[in-house]
N, C-alpha and C positions, 0 to 999 in steps of 0.2 A: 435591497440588501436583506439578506435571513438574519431574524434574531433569533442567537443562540443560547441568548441568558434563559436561564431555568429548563431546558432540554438535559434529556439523557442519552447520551452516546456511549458507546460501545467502541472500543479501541484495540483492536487485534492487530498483538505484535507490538506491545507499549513496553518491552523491559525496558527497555535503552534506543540507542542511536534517535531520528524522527520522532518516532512512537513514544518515548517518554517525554522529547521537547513538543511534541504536539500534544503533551497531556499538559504540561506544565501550562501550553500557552492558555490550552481550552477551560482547563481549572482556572486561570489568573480570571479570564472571564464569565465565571458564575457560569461555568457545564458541569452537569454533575456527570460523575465515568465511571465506566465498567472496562477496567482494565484486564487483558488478557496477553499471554504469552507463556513461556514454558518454565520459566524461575520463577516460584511462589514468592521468595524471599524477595528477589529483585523485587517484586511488582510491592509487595509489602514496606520496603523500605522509598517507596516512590510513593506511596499512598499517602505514606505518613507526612511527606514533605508540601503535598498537596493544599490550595487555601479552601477547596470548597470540598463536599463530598462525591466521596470516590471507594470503588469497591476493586477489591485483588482478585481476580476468576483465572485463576490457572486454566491454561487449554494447550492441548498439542495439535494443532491444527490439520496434522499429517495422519490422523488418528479419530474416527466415526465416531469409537466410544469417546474420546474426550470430548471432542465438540458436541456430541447428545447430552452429558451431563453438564458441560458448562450452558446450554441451554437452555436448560431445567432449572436451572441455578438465576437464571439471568435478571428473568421479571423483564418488565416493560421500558421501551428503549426507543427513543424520536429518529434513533439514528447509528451508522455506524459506519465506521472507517477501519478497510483493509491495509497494512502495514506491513504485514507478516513478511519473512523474506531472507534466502540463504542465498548465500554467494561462494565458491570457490571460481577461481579462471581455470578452464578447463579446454585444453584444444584437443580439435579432434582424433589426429594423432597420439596423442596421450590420453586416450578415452578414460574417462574414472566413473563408475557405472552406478558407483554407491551413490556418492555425490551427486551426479548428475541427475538420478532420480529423486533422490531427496531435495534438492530445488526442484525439479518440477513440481512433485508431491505438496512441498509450501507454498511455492512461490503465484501456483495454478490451482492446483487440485484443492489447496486447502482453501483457497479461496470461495470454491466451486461448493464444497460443506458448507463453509459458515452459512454463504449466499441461501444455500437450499434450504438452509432450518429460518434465516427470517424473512430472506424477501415474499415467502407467501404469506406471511403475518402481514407486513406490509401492505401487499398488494389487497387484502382481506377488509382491512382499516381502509383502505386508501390514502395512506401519509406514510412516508418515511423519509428519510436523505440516507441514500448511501454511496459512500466515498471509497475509490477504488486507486492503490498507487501501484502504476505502473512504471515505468523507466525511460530515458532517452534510449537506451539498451536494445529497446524493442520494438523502432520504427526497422528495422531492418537487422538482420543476421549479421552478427559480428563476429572479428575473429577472437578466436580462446574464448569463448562466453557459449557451448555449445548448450550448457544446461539452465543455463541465466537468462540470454536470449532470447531464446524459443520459449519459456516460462512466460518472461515479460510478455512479446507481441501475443499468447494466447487470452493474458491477462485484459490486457487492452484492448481485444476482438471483444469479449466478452464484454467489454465494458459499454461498448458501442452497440453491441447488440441491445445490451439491457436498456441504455436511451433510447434506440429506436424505438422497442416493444413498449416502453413505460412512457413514450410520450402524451399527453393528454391524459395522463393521468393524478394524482393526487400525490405519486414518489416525484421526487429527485435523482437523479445520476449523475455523480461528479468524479472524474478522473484528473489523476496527477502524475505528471512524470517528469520526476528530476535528477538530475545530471549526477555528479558525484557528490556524498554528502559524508563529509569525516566520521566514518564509524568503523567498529572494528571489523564489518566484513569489507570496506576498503583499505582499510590496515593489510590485507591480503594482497594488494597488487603493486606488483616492482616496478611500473611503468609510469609514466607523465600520468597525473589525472586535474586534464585543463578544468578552469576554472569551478574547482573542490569549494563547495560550501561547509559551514560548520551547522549542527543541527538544528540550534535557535534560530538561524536564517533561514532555513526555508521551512521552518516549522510556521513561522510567519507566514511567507509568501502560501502556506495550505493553507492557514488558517482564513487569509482574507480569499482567498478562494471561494473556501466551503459556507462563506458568507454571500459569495457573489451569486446571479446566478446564470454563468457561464459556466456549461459541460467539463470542459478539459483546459490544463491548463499545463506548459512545457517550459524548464524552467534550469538554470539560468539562461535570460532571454539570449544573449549570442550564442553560447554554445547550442544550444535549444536550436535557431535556426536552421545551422548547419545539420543537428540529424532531419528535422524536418524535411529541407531540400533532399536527402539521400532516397527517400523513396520515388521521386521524380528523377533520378537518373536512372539510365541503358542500362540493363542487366550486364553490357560487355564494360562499361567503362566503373560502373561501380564493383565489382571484384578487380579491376586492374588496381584501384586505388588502394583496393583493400590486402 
């Protein structure tokens, strides 16, 4: 099991929903953070509630100059966890083009900046941990999620690639992908959303994760299964279902 006491991690995507309950848990346990996301203020009145030390690093993850200067700004860091993440339902018939590129832009691309400013710091050093959240959303192509989706499984490619190449090496790669988590970009869906966690619950289930040291981790466990199995069905029988 990794110990985390006295490590500095880096938390992109910490105003609220996961991101502030995965700060809250990693603070209770002696992490110190560098918190990031796009409300200053948010992340300032989050700091302040924190019991260890923790820094506010405003970043727009959609955006090269911001991630170059939060950076800059960062200093030295054991570690860091991807969070970041937009959501509208979007079908394709209703194509919304603002939207849809702006989840990819976060949900993917901004991932693909932060990654590019530390993992060669990392690799450099040879030590880092870095945590990647990806979704049940994106073991396969869902319907109405045309920008969320395809966001997620690139996320998650990417995640996989990065543990292949960084095997036997001195990094870590850990992916997380869970199911529905009450926050306000699930507030946006008018449909059933089975077995909804609230953010302390699976802020938990990351956290003893990113202690473990097991790659990926799908979550909650029955719903989890079921997208699991979707990628092993018939391309004809999984669009009839769908």
């Amino acid at each position: 099991m990794k110990n985390l006491v006295g490590k500095r991690y880096w938390l992109v995507g910490a105003s609220e929903g996961l991101g502030a309950a995965l700060a809250r848990k990693l603070s209770g346990q002696g992490v110190e953070l560098v918190l990031s996301g796009r409300n200053a203020q948010t992340l300032k009145d989050l700091v302040e509630t924190l019991p260890n030390p923790a820094l506010a690093l405003p970043c727009d993850v959609s955006s090269q100059d911001s991630v170059d200067d939060a950076v800059a700004k960062l200093g030295d860091i054991d570690g860091i966890v991807y969070l970041a993440g937009l959501y509208w339902p979007i079908n394709t018939k209703d194509w919304l083009t603002t939207e849809a590129t702006a989840m990819a832009d976060v949900n993917f691309t901004g991932a693909v900046r932060i990654l590019g400013a530390i993992v060669p710091q990392f690799v450099d050093c040879d030590q880092g941990h870095i945590v990647i959240t990806g979704s049940l959303g994106g073991f396969r192509g869902m319907p109405g999620a045309i920008g969320y989706s395809a966001a997620k499984a690139g996320l998650m490619t990417l995640a996989e690639c990065m543990q292949i190449d960084l095997k036997d090496t001195g990094l870590t790669v850990q992916m997380v992908n869970p199911g529905y988590i009450r926050t306000r970009l699930t507030d946006k869906n008018t449909g059933s959303m089975p077995f909804i966690m609230e953010p302390d619950e699976a802020a938990e289930i990351m956290f003893k994760h990113m202690r473990s040291d097991k790659f990926s981790i799908s979550f909650p466990t029955l719903f989890a299964l079921f997208f699991r199995f979707l990628p092993l069905l018939p391309n004809w029988l999984y669009y009839r279902i769908f």
